[in-house]
N, C-alpha and C positions, 0 to 999 in steps of 0.2 A: 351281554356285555361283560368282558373281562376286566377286575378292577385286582391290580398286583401293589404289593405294599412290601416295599424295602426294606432292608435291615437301616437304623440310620447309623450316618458312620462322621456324625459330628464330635468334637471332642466334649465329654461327660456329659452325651446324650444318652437318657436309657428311655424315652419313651417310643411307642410304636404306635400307627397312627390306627390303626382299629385295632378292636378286642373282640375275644369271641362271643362275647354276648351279644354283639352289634354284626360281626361276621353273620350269626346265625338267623340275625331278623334281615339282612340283604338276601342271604340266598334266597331266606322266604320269597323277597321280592321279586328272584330271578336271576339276580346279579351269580356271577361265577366270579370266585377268588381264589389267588395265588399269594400266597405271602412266603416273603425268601426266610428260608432256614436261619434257626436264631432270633429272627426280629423281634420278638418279644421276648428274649429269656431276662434283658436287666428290666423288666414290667413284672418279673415272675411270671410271666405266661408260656408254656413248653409247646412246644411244635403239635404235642399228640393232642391239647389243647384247643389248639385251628383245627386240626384234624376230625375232633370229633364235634369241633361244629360244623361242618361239613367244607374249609377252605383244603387247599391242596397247597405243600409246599413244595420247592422249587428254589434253584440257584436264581442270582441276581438279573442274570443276562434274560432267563426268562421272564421274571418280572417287571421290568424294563420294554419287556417285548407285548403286554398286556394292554388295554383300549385305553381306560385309566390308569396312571399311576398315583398311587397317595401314598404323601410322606409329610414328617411333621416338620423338619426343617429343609431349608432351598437345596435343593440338589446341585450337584458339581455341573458341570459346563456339559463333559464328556459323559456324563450319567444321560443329561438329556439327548444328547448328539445317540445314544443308544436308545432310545426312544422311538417308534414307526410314525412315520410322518400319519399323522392326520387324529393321533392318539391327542390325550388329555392329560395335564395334570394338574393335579391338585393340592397345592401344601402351603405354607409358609416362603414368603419369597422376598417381600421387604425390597418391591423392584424399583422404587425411589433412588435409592444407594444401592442397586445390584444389577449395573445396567449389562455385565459377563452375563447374566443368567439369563435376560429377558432378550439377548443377543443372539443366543446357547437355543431359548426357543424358536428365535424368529429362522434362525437356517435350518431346525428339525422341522419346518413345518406342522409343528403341534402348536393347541390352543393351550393357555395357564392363566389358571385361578386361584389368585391370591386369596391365602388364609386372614393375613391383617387388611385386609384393603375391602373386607365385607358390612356396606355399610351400618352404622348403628343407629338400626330401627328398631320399632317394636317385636314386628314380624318375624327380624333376622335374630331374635335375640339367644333363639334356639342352635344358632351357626356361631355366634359368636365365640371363636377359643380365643380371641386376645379375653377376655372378660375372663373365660373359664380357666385359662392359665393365670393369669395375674390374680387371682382370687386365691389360688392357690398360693402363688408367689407371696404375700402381703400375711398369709398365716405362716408361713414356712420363715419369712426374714423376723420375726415375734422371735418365734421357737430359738432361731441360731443364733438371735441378740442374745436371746437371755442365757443360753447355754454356755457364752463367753461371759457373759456378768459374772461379776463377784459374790454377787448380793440375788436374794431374791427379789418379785417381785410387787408381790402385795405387804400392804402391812399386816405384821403377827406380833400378840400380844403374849410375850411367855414371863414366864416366872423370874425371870433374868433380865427381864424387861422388853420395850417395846421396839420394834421395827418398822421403821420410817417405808411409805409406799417409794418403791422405785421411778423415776420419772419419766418418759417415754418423749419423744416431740416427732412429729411425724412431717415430713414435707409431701404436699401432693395427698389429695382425697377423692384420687378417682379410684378404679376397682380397688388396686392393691392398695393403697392408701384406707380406704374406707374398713378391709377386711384387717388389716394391720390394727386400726384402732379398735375393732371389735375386739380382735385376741388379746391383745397390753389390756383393754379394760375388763373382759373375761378372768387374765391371769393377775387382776388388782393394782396393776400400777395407774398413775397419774396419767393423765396423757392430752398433750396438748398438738396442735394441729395448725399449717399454715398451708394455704391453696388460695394462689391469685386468683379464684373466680369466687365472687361473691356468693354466689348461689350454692354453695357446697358447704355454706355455715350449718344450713338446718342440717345438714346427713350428719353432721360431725358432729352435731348437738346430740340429735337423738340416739348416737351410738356412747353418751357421756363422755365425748372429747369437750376439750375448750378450744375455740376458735381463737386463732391469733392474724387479726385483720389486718391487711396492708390492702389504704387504699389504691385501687386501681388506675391504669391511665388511658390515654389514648393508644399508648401503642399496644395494648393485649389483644391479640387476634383469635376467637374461637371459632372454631365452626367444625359440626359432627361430634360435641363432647368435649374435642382436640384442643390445648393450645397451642395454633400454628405459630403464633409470633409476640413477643417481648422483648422490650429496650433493656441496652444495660443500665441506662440508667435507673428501671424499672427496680431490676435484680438488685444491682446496691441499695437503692428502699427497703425491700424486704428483707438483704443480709445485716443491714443493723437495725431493723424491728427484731429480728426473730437471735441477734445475736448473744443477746441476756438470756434468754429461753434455751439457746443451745449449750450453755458455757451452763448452767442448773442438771441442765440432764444427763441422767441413768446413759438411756439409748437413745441414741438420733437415726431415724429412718427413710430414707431420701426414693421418691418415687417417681422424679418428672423426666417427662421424656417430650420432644416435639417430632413427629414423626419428620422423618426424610431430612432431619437435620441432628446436629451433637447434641445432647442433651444438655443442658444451663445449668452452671454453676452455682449452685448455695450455700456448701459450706467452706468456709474460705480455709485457708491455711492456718490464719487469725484465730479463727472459729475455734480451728480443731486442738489448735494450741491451749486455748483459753480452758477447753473442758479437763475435768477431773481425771486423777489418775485411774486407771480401770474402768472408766468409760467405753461405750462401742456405738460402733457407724456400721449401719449396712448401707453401701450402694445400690441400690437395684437397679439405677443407671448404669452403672460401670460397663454392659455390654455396647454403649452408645457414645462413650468417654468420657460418662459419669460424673456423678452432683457434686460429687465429696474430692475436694484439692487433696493429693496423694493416693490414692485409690488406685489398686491395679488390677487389673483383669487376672478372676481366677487368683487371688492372693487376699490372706489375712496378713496384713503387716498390723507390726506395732511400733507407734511413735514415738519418740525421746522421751513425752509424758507421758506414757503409758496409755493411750489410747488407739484401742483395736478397731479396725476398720477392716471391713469384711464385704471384696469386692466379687463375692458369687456369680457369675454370669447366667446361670440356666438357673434358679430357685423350684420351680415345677418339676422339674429332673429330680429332684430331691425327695418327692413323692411320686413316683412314678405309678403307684398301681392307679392313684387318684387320679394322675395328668392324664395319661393314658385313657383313661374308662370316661373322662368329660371330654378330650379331644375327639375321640372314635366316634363320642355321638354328635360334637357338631360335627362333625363329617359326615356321618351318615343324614343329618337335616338337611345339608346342606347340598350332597348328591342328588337326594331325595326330591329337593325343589329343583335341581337342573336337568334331571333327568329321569327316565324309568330303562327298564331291563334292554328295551330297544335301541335307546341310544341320548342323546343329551336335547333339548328343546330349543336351544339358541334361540331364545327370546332376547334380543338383542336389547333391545328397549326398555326392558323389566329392571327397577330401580336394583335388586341385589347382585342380580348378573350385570350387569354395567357397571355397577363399581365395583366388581369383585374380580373383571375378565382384564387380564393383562392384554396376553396376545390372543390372536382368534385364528387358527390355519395358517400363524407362520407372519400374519400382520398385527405392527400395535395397534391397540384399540382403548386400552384405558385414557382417559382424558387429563389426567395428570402428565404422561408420559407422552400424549399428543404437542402439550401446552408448553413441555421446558426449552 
């Protein structure tokens, strides 16, 4: 089975969806790979690189033309449309809101397997790259907060006197959330923490956050980890609990997302107003239309009061040799479980293929996109 891996040609994408270290244990398996010239040079990976782990490079059209394609984000319409009908692919696809792509597959008659739509189970925890990228994300938005602080961010006692800890407030304490408070309490600052699911108080304890509770209501909808659904009435509860805590803080770090819908507002305009001159916001929403009022895709703006808001869209991009080398391996778990050298197992019924299988030969098949 031939597995071809693109150049990606998303705007400040530098990661590529295998590395050779992971190249070199598929061939073991059997697997034949083609990767297009270039794909890994912003990863630091050189072509001679795949080469001497035994992949062979190739223009795009060939790679395109392989059983599998893998790529880290959704391919264009016309990328698929170049695709042989009854081929695979495998990447990133977000086909909730990307109903071109999942349209793009059903006339190639190819099958596609959603990267975020892999359920989160124990089992699957090995395939998991939303976890493995936002983990990444959550130390990477620490890092860029504090490189715009004025201030550092632990407390230091010198001869000159003493240096107050910087304050951190973090909204959302799933992956990136939980790895954002490890690093702010690694790098000594304060850090306090707000996530509508109760159950997320012990993690934020044991990593030395303070939990800042807003009781919950009838309208929070979880399921899979996920919150699927919140009132606004909900959201203004928590924007004046958590409003005195925002308007204190250093850095404010915003991480909620609802899959297949805009991400929810938290920090009001109000908010952003109220905070200190030389203050900063990272969005990590802003690829979804983000938590933080003024926030713009791809832009650090600064505010009338001086406070920077830093609306990054890729954060894992940022570290690409890391993004890279934890995507390539759940990829490779992930092939690994749907398939061997012969060809893919279409275990139709199998909980991670079922939720992870878009279209199958050219038909929907996910039950999300059966049900809207």
């Amino acid at each position: 089975m031939l597995l071809g891996v693109p150049k990606e040609t998303k705007y400040k994408e530098t990661r590529v969806a295998l590395t050779p270290d992971v190249v070199k244990e598929l061939i073991k398996k059997g697997y034949e790979i083609i990767i297009e010239k270039d794909a890994g040079i912003l990863s630091y990976i050189k072509d001679e690189d795949y080469i001497n782990a035994g992949a062979k490079i190739g223009d795009k059209a060939s790679v395109y033309q392989a059983d599998v394609v893998l790529k880290v984000n959704p391919p264009q319409p016309e990328e698929v449309a170049s695709m042989k009908k009854g081929a695979v692919l495998i990447s990133f696809m977000w086909a909730l809101t990307n109903p071109a792509l999942v349209e793009a597959c059903q006339k190639a008659g190819i099958s596609a397997f959603s990267m975020d739509a892999i359920p989160r189970i124990s089992r699957a925890q090995k395939m998991d790259a939303l976890s493995s990228q936002a983990n990444l994300a959550g130390y990477k938005a620490v890092i860029l907060a504090a490189d715009y602080l004025g201030k550092i961010l632990p407390m230091m006692t010198t001869a000159a006197g003493t240096i107050k800890p910087a304050k951190v407030v973090i909204f959302g304490a799933g992956v990136a959330g939980l790895q954002a408070i490890a690093t702010a309490k690694r790098l000594g600052a304060i850090v306090e923490v707000s996530d509508i699911r109760p159950e997320t108080k012990e993690q934020v304890e044991s990593l030395g956050g303070k939990f800042i509770e807003v009781k919950g209501d009838d309208s929070i909808k979880i399921e899979g980890g996920y919150v699927k659904n919140v009132s606004e009435e909900f959201l203004k509860k928590q924007q004046e609990l958590v409003a005195k805590h925002v308007q204190e803080a250093d850095i404010v770090i915003t991480t909620a997302l609802v899959p297949g819908k805009k991400a929810p507002l938290l920090v009001t305009e109000q908010m952003v107003k109220s905070m200190r001159n030389g203050s900063v916001i990272v969005d990590m929403a802003v690829d979804q239309g983000g938590n933080v009022a003024g926030s713009k895709l791809n832009e650090v703006i600064k505010t009338e009061n001086g406070v920077t808001i830093i609306g990054e869209s890729n954060l894992p991009a940022l570290l690409p040799m890391n993004a890279s080398q934890l995507y390539a391996k759940n990829i490779q778990a992930f092939l690994l479980h749907l398939s061997d050298n012969n060809g893919f197992k279409w275990e139709l019924e199998e909980e991670i293929t079922k939720g992870s299988l878009i279209v199958h030969q050219g038909n929907i098949v996910h039950p999300a996109l059966l049900n809207k």
